[in-house]
C-alpha positions as CSV (number, residue, x, y, z in Angstrom):
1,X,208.4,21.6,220.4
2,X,210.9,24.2,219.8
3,X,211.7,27.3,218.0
4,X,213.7,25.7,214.7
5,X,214.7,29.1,212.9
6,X,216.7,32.0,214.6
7,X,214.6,35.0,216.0
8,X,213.5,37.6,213.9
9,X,216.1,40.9,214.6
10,X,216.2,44.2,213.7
11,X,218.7,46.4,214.1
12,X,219.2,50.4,213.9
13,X,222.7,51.5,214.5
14,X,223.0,54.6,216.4
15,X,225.9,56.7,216.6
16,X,225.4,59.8,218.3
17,X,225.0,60.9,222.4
18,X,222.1,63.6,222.9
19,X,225.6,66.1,222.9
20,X,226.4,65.0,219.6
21,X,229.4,63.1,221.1
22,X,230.7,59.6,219.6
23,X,228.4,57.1,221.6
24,X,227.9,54.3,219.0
25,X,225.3,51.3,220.1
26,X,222.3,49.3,218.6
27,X,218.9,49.4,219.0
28,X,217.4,46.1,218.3
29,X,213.9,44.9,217.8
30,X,212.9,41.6,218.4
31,X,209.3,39.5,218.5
32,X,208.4,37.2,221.4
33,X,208.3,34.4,220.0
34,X,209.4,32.0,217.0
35,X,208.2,29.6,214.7
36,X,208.3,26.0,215.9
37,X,210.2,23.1,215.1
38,X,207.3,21.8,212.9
39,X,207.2,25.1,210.8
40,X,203.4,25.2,211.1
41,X,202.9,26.6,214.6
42,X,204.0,29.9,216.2
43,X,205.8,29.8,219.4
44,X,205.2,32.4,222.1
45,X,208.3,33.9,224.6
46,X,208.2,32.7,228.6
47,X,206.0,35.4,230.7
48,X,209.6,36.5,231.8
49,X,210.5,37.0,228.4
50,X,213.6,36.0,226.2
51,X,217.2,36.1,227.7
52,X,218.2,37.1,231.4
53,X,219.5,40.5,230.6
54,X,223.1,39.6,232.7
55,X,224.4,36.9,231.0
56,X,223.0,38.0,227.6
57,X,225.9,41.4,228.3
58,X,228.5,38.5,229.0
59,X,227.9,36.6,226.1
60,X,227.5,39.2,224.0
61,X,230.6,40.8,225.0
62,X,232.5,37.3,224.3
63,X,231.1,37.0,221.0
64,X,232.4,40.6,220.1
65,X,235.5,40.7,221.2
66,X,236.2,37.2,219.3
67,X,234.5,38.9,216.3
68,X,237.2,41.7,216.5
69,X,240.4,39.5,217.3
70,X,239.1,37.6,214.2
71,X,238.1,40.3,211.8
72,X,241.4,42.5,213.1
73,X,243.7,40.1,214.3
74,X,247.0,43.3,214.5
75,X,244.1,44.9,217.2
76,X,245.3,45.0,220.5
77,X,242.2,45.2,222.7
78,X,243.2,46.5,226.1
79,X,242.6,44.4,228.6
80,X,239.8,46.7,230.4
81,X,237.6,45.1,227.6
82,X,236.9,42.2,229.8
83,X,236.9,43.5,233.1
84,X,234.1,46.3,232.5
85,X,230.7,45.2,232.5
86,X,228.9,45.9,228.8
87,X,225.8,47.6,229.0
88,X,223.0,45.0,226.7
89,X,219.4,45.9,228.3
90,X,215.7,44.4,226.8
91,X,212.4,44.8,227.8
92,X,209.1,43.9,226.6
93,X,207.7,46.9,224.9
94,X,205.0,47.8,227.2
95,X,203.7,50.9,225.1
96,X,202.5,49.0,222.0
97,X,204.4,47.9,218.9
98,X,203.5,51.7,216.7
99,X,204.9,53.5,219.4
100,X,207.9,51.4,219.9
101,X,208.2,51.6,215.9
102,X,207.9,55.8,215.9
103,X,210.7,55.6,218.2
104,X,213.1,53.7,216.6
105,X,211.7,55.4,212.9
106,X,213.5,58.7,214.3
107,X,217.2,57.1,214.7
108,X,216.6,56.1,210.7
109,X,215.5,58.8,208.8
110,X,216.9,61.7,210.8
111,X,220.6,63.0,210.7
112,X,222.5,63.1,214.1
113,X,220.6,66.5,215.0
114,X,217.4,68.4,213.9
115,X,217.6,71.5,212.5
116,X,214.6,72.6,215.2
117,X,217.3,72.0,218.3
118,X,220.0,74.2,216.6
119,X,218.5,78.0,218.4
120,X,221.8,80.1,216.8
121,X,224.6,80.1,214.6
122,X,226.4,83.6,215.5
123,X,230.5,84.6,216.2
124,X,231.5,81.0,215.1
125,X,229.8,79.2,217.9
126,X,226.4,77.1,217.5
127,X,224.1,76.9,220.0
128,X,221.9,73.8,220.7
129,X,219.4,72.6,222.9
130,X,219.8,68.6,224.2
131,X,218.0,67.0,226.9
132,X,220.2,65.4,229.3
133,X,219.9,61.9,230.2
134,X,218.2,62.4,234.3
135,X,215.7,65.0,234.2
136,X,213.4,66.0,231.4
137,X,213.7,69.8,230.7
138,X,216.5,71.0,228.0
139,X,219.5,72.2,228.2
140,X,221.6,74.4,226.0
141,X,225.3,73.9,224.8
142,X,227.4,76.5,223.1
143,X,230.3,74.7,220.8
144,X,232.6,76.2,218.3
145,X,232.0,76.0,215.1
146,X,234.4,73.9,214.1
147,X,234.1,71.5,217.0
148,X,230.4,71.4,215.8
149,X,230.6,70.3,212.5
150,X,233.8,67.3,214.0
151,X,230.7,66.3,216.4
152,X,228.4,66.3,213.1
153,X,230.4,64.4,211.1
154,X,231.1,61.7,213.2
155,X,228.2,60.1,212.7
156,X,228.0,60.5,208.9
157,X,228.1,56.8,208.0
158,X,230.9,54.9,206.2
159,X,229.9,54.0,202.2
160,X,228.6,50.7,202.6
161,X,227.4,50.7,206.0
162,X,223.9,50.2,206.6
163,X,222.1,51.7,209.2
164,X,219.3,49.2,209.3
165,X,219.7,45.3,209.0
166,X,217.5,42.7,209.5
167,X,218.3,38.7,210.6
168,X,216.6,35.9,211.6
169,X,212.8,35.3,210.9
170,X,212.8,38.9,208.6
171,X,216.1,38.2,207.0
172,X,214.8,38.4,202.7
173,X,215.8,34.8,202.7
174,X,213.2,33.9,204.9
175,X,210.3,35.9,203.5
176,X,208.2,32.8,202.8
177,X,208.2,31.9,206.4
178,X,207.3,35.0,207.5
179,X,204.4,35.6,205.3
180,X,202.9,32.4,206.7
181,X,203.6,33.1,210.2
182,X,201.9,36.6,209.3
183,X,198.7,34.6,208.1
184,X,198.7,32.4,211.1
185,X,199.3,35.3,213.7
186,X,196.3,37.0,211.2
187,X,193.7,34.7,213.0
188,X,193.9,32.4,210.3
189,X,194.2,28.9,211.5
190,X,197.1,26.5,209.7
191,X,194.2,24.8,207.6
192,X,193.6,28.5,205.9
193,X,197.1,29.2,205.5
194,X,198.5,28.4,201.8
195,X,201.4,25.8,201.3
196,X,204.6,27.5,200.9
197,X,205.7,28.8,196.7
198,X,208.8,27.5,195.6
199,X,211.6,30.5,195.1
200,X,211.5,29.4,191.3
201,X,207.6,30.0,191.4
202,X,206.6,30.6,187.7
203,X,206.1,34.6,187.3
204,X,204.4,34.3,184.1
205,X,201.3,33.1,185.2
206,X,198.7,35.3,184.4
207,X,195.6,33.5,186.2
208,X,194.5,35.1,189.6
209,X,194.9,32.9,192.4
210,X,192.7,33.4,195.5
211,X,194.4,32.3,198.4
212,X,191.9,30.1,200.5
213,X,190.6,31.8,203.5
214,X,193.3,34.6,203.8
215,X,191.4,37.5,204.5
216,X,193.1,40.6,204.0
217,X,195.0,41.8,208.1
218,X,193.8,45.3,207.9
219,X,189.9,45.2,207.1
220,X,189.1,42.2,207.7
221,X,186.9,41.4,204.7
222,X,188.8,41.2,201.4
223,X,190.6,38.5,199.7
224,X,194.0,38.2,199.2
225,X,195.2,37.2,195.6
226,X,198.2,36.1,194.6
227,X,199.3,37.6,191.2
228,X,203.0,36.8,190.5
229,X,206.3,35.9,192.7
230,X,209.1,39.1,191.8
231,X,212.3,37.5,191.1
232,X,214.7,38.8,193.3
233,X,216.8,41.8,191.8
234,X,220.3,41.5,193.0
235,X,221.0,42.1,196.4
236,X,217.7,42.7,199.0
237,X,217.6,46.0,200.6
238,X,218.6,45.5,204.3
């Protein structure tokens, strides 16, 4: 048996070096594991995990660069492109799933610096505290003013970009998948877990439906009950 739909991704694009410089890379979070070929049965990663880390930075790189030759075809790319090796790391997240999530929460709700790290604004310099990348006590860099706000607004994103986008398993058009792999993963074995609504699911129902079994994930003891299907409303949020 094998995983049938891609893996669940999501990705938070980050912009910004701990110096305010332009150092733009993703963070990506991604489950161990996928749903089967069957669609009824979750499928756990190896013990080594997903992807050896080496050749996902080569094929990664590849996939990119045809991207951009495809997407900007009048782009020269020099040719260092393909001789530098392309830093793509994973690792399982040892420290827990809400810790890994309060991490990656601060790249999405906060602006490239907080206010808290900026110690003075005086002669037309700021001054800032960072914390450089080998060793953990801070630092302090004095910039210009108007080199400041350059280094600020670099990472002031584009209208239209999104900073957060999901693929995969929690993509919106695969929400009914993941609500029954969220049952199943729940404790709830596949007997419990309720068939699949159809995307054209009648909304004007106005008889409570208990679903069978489907205790509610965070206490343990209530029911879920269906009440109505939303229609979707234009575009999903990313």
């Amino acid at each position: 048996m094998r995983i049938c739909l891609p893996l669940a991704v999501m990705s938070i694009l980050h912009t910004s070096s701990r110096t305010l410089e332009y150092h733009p890379h993703v963070h990506c979070l991604i489950p161990a594991g996928g749903i089967a070929s069957d669609r009824q049965h979750w499928l756990a990663a190896r013990g080594n995990y997903l992807v050896p880390v080496k050749a996902l930075s080569k094929v990664f790189r590849g996939i990119f660069t045809d991207m951009v030759r495809s997407t900007l075809p009048h782009l020269e790319l020099p040719a260092s492109v393909w001789h530098k090796d392309w830093l793509v790391y994973c690792k399982p997240a040892l420290q827990g799933p809400d810790k890994v999530l309060n991490y990656l929460a601060r790249y999405v709700h906060r602006g490239a610096i907080a206010n808290s790290r900026i110690i003075a604004i005086e002669d037309g310099k700021v001054t800032f505290r960072y914390k450089p990348v080998k060793g953990s006590e801070s630092k302090t860099m004095t910039l210009n003013a108007h080199e400041f706000i350059r280094r600020f607004l670099q990472h002031v994103l584009p209208k239209g970009v999104h900073k957060v986008r999901y693929y995969g398993l929690w993509a919106p058009a695969n929400r009914q998948y993941l609500t029954k792999m969220q049952g199943l993963l729940a404790g709830n074995n596949n007997n419990d877990v309720p068939a699949l609504q159809p995307q054209h699911a009648d909304t004007t129902q106005t008889q409570l439906t208990p679903l069978p079994q489907l205790k509610c994930p965070r206490c343990k003891t209530g029911t879920l009950v269906w009440l109505e299907r939303i229609p979707r409303q234009g575009r999903a949020p990313p």
